[in-house]
N, CA, C and O of each residue as an XYZ file, in Angstrom:
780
protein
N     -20.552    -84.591     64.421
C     -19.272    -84.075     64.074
C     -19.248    -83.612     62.626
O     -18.394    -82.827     62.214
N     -20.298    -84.169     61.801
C     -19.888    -83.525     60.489
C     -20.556    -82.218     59.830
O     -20.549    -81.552     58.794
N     -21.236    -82.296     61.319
C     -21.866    -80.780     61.072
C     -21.305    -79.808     61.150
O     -21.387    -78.765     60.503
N     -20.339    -80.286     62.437
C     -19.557    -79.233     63.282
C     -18.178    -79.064     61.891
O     -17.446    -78.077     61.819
N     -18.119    -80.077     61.073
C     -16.616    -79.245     59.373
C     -17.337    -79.349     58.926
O     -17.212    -80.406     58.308
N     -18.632    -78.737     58.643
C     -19.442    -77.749     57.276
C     -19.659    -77.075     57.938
O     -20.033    -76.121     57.255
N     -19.750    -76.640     59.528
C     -19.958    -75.066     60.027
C     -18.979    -74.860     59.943
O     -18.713    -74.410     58.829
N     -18.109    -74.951     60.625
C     -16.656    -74.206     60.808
C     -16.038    -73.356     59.401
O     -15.790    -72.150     59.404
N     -15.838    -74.371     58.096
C     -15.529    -73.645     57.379
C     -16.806    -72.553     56.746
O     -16.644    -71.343     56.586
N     -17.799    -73.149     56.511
C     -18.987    -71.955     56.313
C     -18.668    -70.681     57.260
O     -18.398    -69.610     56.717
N     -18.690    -70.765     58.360
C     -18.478    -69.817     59.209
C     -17.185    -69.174     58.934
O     -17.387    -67.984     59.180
N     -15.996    -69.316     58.564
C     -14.959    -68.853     58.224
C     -14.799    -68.373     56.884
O     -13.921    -67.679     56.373
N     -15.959    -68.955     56.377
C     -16.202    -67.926     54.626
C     -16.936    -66.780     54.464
O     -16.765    -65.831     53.699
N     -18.079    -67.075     55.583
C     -18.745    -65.718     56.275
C     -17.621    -64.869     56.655
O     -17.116    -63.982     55.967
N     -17.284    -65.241     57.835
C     -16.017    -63.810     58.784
C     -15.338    -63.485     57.853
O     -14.990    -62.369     58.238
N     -14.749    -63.661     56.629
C     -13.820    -63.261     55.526
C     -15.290    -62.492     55.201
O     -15.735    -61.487     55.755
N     -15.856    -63.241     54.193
C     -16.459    -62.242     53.729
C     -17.045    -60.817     54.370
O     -17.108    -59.752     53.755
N     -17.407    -61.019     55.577
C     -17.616    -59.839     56.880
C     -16.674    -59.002     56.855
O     -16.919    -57.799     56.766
N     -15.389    -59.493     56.930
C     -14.453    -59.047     56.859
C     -13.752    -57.699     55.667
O     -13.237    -56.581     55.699
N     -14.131    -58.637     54.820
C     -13.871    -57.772     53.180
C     -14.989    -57.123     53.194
O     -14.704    -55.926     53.150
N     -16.229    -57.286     53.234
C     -17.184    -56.075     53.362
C     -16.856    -54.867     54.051
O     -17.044    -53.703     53.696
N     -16.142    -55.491     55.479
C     -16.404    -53.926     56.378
C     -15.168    -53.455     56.427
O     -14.991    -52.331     56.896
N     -13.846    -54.388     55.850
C     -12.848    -53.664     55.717
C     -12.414    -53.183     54.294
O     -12.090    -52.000     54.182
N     -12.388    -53.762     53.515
C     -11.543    -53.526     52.146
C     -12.337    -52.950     51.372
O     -11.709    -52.246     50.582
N     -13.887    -52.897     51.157
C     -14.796    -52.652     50.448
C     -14.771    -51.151     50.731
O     -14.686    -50.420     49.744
N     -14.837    -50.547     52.035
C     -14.787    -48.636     52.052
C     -13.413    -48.447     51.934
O     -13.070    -47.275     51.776
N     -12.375    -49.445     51.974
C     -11.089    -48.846     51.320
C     -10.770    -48.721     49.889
O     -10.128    -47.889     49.249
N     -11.160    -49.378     49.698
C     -11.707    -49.278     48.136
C     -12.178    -48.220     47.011
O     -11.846    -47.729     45.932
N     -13.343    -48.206     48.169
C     -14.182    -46.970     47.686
C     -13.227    -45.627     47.850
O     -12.800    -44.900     46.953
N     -13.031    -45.530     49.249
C     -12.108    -44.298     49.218
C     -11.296    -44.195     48.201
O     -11.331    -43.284     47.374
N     -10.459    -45.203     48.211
C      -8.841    -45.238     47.287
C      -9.585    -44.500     45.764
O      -9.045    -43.519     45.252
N     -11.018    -45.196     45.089
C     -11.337    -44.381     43.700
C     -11.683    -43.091     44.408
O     -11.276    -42.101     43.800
N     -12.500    -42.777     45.836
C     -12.758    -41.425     45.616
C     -11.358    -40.063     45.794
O     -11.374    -38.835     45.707
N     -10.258    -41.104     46.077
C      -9.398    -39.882     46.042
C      -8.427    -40.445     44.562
O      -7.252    -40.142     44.773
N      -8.517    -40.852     43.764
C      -7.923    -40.944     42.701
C      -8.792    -40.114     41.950
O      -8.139    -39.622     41.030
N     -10.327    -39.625     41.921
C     -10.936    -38.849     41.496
C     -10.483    -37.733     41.846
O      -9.935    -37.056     40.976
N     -10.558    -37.327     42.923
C     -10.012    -36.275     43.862
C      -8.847    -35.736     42.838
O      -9.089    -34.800     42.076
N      -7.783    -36.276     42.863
C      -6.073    -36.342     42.346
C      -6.717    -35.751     40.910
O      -6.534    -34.588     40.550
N      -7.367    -36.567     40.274
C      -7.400    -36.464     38.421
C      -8.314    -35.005     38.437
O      -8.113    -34.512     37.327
N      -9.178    -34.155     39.170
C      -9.627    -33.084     39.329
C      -8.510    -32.241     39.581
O      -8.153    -31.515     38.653
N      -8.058    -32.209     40.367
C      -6.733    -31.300     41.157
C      -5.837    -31.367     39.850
O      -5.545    -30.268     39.378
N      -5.413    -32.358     39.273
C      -4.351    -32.720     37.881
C      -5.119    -31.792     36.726
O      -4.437    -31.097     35.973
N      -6.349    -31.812     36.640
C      -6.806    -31.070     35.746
C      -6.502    -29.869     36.328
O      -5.594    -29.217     35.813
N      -6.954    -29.523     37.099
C      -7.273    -27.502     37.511
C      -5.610    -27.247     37.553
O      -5.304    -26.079     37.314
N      -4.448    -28.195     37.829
C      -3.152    -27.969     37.239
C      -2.855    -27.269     36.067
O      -2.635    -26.074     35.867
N      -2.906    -28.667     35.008
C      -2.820    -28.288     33.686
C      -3.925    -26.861     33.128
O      -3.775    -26.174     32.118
N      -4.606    -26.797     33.789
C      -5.816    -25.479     33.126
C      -5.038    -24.522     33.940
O      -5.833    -23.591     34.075
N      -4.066    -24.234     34.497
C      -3.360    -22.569     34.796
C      -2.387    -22.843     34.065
O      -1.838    -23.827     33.568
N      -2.248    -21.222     34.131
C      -0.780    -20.556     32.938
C      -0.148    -20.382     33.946
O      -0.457    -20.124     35.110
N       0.687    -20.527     33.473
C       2.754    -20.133     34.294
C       2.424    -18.729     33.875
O       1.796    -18.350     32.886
N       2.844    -18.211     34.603
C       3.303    -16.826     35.050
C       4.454    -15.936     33.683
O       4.454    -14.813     33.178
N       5.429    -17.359     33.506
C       5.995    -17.183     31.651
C       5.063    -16.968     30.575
O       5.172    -16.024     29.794
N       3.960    -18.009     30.512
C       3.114    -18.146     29.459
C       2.170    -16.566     29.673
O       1.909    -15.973     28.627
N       1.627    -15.849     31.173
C       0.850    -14.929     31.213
C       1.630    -13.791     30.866
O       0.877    -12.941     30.391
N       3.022    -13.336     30.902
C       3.797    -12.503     30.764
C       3.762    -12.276     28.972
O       3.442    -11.279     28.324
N       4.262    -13.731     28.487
C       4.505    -13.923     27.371
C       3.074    -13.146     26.577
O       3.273    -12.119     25.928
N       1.652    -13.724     26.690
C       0.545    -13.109     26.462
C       0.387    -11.707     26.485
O      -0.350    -11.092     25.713
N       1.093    -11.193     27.387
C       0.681     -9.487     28.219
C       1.816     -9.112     26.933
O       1.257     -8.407     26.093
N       2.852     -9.327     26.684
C       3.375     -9.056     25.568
C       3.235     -8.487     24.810
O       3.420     -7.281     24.644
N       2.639     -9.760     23.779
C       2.073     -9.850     23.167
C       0.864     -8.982     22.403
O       0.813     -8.577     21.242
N      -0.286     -8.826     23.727
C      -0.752     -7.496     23.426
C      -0.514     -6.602     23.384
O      -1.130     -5.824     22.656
N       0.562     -6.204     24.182
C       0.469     -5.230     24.206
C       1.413     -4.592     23.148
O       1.600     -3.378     23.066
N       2.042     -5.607     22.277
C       3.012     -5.200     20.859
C       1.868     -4.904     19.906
O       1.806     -4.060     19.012
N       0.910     -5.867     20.343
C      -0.062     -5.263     19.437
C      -0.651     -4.420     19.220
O      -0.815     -3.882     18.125
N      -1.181     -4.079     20.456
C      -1.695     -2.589     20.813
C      -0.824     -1.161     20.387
O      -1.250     -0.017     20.228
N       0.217     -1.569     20.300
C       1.499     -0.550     19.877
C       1.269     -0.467     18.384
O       1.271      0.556     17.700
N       1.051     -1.837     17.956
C       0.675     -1.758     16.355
C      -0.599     -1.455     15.705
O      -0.775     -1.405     14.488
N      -1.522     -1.247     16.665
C      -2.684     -0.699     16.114
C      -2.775      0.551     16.058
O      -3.281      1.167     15.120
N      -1.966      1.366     17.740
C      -1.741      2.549     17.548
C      -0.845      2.929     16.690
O      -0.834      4.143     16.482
N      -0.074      2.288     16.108
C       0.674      3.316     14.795
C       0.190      3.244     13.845
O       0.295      4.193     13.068
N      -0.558      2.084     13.480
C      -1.414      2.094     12.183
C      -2.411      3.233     12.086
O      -2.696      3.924     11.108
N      -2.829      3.264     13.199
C      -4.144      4.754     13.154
C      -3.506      5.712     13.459
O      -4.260      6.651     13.714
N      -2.135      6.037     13.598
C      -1.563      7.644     13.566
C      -1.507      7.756     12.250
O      -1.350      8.898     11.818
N      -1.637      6.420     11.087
C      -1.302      6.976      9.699
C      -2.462      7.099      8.726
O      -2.622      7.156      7.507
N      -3.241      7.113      9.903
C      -4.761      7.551      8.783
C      -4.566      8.860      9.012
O      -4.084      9.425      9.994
N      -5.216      9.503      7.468
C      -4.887     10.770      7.168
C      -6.487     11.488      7.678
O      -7.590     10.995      7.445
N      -6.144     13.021      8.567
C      -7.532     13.304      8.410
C      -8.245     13.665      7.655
O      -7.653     13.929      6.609
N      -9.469     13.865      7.600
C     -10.210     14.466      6.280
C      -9.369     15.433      5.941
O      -8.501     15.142      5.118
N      -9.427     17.128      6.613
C      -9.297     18.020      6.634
C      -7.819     18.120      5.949
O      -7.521     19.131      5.313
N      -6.940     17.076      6.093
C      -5.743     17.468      5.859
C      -5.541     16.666      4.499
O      -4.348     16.420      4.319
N      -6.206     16.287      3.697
C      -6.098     15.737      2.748
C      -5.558     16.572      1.584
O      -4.929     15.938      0.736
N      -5.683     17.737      1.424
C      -4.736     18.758      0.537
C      -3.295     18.401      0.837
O      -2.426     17.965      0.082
N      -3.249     18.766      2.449
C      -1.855     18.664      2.823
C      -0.961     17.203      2.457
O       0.258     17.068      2.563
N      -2.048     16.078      1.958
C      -1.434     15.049      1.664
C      -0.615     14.916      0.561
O       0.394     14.214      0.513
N      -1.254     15.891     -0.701
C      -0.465     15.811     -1.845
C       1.141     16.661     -1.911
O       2.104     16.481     -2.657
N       0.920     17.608     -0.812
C       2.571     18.509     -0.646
C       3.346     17.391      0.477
O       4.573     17.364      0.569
N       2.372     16.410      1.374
C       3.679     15.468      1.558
C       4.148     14.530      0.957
O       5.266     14.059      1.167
N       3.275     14.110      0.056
C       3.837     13.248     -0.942
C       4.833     13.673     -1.986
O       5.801     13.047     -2.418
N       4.374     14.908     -2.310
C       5.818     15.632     -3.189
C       6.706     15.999     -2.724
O       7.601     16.513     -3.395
N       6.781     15.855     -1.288
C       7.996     16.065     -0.427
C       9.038     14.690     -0.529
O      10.186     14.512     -0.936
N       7.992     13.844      0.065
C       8.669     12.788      0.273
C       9.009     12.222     -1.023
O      10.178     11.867     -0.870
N       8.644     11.921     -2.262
C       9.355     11.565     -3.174
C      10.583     12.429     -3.801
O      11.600     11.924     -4.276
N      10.325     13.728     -3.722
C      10.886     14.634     -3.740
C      12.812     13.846     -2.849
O      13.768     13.803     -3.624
N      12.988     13.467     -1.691
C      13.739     12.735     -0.788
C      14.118     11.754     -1.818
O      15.341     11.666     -1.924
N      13.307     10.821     -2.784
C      14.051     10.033     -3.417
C      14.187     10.179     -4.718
O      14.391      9.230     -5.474
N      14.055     11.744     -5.196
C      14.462     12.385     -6.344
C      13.717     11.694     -7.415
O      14.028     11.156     -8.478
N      12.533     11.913     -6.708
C      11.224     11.524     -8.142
C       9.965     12.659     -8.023
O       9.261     12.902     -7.043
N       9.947     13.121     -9.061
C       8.816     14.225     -9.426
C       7.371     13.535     -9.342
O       6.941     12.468     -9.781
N       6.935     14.324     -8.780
C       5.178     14.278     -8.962
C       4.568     14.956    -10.100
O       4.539     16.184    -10.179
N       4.055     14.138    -11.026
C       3.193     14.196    -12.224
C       2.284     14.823    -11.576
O       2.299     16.017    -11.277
N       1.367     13.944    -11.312
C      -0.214     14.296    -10.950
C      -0.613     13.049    -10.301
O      -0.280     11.904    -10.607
N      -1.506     13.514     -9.201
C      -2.359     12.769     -8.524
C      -3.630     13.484     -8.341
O      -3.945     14.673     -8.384
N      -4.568     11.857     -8.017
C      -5.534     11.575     -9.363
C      -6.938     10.690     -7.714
O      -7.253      9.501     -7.771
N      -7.256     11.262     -7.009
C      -8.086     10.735     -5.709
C      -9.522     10.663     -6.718
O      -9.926     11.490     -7.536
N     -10.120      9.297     -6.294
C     -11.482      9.084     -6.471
C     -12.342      9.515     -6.105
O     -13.072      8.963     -5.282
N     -12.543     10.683     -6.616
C     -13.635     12.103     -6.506
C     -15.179     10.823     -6.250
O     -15.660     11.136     -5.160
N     -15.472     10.394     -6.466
C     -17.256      9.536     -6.245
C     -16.621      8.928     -4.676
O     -17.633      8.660     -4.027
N     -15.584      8.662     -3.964
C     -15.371      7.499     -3.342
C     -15.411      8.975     -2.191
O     -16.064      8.937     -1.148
N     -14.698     10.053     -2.569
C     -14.740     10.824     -1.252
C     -15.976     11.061     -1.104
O     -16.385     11.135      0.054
N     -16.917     11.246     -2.206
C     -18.472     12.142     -1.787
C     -19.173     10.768     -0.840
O     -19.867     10.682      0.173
N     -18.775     10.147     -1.462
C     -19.755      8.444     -0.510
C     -19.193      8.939      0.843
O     -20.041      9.154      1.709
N     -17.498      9.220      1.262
C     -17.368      9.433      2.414
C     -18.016     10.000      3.229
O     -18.554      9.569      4.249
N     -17.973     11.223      2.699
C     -18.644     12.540      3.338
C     -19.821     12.243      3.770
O     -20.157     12.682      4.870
N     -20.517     11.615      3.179
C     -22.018     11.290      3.101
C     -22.462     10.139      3.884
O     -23.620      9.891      4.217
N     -21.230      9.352      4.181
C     -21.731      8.356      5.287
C     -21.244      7.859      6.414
O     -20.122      7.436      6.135
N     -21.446      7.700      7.402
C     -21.688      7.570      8.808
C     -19.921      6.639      9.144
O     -19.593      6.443     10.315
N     -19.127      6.245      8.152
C     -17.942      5.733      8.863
C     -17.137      6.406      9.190
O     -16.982      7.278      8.335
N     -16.381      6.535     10.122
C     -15.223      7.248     10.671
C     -14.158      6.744      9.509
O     -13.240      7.563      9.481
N     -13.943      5.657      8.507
C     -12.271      5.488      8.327
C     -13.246      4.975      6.944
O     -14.247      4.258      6.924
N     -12.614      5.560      5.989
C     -12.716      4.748      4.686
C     -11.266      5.039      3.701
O     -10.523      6.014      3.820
N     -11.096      3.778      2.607
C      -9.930      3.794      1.778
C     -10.027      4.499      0.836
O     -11.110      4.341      0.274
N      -9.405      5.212      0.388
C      -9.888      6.207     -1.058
C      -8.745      5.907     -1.885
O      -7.576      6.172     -1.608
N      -9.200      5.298     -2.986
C      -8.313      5.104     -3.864
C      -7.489      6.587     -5.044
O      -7.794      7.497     -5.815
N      -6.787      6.172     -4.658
C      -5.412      6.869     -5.783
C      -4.913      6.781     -6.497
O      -4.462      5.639     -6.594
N      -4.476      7.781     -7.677
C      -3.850      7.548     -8.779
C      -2.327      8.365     -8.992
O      -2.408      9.356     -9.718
N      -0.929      8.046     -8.426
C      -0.183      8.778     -8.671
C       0.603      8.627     -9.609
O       1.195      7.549     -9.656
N       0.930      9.860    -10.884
C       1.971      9.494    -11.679
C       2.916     10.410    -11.189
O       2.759     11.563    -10.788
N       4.071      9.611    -11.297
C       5.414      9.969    -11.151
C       6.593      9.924    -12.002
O       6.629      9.024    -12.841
N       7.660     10.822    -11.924
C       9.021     10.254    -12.739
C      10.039     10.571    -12.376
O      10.264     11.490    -11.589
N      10.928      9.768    -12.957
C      12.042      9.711    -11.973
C      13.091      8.141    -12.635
O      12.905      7.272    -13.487
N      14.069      8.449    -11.756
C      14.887      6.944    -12.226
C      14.673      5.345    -12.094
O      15.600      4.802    -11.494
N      14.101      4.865    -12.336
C      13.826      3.275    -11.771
C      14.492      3.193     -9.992
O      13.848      3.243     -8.945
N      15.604      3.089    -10.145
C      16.013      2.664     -8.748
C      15.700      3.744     -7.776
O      15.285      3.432     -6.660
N      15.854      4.928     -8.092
C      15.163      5.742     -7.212
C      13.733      4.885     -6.804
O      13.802      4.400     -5.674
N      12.310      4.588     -7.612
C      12.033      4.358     -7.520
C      11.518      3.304     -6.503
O      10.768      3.408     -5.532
N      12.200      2.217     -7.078
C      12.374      1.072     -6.147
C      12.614      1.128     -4.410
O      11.953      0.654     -3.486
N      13.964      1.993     -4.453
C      14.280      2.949     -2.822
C      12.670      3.116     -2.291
O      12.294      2.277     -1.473
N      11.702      4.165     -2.721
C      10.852      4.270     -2.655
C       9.748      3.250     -2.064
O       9.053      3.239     -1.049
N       9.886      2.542     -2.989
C       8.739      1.598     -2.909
C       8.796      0.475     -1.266
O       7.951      0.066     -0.470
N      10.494      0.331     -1.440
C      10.698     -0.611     -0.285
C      10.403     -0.058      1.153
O      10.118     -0.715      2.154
N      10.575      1.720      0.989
C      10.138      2.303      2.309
C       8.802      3.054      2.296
O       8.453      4.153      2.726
N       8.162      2.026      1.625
C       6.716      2.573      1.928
C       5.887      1.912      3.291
O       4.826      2.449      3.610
N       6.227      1.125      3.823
C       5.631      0.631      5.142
C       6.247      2.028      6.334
O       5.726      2.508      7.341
N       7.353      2.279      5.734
C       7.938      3.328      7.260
C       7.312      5.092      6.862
O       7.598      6.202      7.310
N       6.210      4.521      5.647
C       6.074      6.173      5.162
C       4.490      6.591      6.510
O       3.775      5.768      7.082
N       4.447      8.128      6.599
C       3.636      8.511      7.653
C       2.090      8.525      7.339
O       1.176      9.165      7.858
N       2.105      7.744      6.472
C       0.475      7.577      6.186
C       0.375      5.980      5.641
O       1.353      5.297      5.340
N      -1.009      5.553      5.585
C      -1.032      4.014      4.829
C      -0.949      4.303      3.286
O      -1.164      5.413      2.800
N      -0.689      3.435      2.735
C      -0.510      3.546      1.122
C      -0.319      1.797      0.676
O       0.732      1.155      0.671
N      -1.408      1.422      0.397
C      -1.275      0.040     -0.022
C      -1.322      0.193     -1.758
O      -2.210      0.891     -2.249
N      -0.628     -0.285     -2.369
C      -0.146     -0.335     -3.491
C      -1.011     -1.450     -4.554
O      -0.760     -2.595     -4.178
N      -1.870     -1.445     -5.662
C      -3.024     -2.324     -6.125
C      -2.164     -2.613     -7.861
O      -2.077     -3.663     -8.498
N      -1.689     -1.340     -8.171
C      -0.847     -1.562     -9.083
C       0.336     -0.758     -9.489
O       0.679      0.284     -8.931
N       0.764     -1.154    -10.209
C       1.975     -0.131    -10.913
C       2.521     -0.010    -12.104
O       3.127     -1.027    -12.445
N       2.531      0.697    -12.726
C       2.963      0.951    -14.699
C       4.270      1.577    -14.646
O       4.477      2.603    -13.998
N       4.973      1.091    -15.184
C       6.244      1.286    -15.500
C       5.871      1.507    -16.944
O       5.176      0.719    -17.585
N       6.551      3.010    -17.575
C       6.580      3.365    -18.737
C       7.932      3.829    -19.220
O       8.392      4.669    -18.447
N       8.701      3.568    -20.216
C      10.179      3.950    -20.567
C       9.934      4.924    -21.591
O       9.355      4.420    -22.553
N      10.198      6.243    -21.720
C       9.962      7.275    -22.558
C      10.807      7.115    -23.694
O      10.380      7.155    -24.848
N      11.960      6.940    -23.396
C      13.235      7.058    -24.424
C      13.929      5.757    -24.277
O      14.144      5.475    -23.098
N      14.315      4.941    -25.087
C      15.205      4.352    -24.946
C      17.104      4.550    -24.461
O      17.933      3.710    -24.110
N      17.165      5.567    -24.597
C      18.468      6.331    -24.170
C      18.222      6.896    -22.452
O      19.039      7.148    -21.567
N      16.699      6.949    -22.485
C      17.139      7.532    -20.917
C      17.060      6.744    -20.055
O      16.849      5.559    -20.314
N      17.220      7.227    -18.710
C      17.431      6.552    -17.365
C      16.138      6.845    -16.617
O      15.785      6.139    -15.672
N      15.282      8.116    -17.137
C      14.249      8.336    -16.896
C      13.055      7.506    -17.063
O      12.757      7.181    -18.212
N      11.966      6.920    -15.597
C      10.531      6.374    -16.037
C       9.571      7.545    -15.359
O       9.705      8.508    -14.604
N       8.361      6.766    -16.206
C       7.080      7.311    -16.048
C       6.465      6.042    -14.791
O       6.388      4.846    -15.069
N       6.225      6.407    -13.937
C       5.534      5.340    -13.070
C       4.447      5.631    -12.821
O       4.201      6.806    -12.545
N       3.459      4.691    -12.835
C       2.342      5.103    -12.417
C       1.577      4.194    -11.507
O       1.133      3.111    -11.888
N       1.392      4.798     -9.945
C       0.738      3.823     -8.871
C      -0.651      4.070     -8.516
O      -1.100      5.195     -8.301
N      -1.266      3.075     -8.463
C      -2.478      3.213     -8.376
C      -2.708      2.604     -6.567
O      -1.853      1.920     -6.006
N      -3.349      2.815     -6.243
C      -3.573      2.754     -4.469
C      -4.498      2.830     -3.650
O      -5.654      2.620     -4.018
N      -4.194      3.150     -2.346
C      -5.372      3.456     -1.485
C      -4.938      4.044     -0.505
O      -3.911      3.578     -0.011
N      -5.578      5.317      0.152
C      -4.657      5.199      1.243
C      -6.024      5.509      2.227
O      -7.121      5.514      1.669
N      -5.935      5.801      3.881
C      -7.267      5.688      4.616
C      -7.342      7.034      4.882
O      -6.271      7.578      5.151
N      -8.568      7.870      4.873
C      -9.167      8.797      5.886
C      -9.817      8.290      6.710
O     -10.227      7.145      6.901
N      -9.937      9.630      7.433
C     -10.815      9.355      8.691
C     -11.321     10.940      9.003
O     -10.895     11.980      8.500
N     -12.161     10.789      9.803
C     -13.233     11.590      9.901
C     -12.503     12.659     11.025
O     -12.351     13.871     10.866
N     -12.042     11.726     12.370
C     -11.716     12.215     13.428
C     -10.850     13.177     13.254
O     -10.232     13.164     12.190
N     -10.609     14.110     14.099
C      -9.419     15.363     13.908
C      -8.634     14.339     14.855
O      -9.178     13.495     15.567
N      -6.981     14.608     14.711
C      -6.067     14.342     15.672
C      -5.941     15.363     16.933
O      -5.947     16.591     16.845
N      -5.853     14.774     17.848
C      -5.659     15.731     19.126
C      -4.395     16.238     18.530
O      -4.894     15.847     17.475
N      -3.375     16.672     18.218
C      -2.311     17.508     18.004
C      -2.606     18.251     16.933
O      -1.974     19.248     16.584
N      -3.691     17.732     16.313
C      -4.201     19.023     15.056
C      -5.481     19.901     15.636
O      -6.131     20.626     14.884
N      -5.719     19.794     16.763
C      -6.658     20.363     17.697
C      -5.450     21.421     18.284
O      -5.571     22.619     18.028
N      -4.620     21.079     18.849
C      -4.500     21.494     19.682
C      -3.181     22.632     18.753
O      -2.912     23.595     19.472
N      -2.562     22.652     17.677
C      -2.171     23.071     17.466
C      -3.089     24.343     16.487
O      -2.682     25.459     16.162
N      -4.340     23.743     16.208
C      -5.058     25.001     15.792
C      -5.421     26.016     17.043
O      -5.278     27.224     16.852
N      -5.837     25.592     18.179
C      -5.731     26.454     19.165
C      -4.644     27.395     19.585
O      -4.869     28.519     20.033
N      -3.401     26.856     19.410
C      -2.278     27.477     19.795
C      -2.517     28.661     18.446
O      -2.619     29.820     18.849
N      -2.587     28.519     17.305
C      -2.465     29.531     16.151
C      -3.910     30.579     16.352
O      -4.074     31.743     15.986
N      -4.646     29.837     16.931
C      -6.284     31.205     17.396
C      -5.469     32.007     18.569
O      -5.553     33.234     18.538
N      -5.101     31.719     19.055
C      -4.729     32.156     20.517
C      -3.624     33.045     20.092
O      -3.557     34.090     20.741
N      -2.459     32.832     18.859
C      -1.497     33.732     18.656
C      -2.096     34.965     17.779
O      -1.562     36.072     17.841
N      -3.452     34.671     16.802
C      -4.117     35.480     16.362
C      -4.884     36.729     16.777
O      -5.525     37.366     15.940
């Protein structure tokens, strides 16, 4: 008989353990392999964009793209670089300031000419005169002007103490480029063709 209560419970620590082997042990396993499962799927979640966020992006570029194309409508072409100094005396001309003289870095264009970039900065020297605040008008609408013109310095000179009149003098840069504009193509054709 005392064999028969050290089998019985032995034997009933076995069938449990039998038990938990062949039952709970592949439930187990499963339960981590789909919590793996879940934390994969949770990732490839979080790694897509909302449809807001892809819109928002497409935007984005494409404001940019708008801003690259206006920046390069205001590179000046080679060819028209004469024509740059009668729009500049135009346009200051608009805020009732005379053109002195301008003053392009004769060594900086020949490097142009001579080498292989489509867009280089050529620095400038414009003196001008005119009233201070005229001036100023000026200066603040130089981002909306039709060419680039980044500004490096500026001399303010007072001739007279009695006048209202300055001497300004800006020193600068503004960009060429090599390329002709398709509307300066196409408007030289129209003038061969009326010829």
């Amino acid at each position: 008989m005392d064999k028969k209560l050290i089998i019985i419970p032995a034997l009933t620590v076995f069938v449990v353990f039998l038990w938990f082997m062949a039952v709970f042990s592949p439930l187990k396993k499963q339960g981590s392999e789909l919590k793996n499962k879940i934390d994969v799927l949770l990732q490839r979640e979080r790694a897509k964009i909302s449809d807001k966020e892809l819109e928002a992006v497409r935007v984005l570029v494409d404001s940019l793209e708008k801003r690259i194309e206006r920046g390069e409508r205001k590179f000046i072409p080679e060819e028209n670089l004469l024509d740059f100094g009668r729009g500049i005396e135009k346009i200051l001309g608009n805020y009732n300031i005379s053109l002195v003289s301008i003053t392009p870095n004769y060594p900086s264009l020949a490097i142009f000419k001579d080498n292989a970039s489509a867009v280089v900065e050529l620095p400038i020297r414009l003196e001008m005169q005119g009233r201070f605040l005229s001036f100023a008008k000026f200066l603040d609408n130089v981002p909306d002007l039709p060419f680039i013109l980044r500004t490096t310095e500026v001399t303010i000179k007072v001739e007279e103490k009695t006048s209202k009149a300055v001497t300004i003098i800006l020193q600068g840069v503004i960009v060429l480029t090599k390329e002709r504009k398709n509307n300066d193509i196409s408007d030289k054709k129209n003038i061969d063709k009326r010829a």
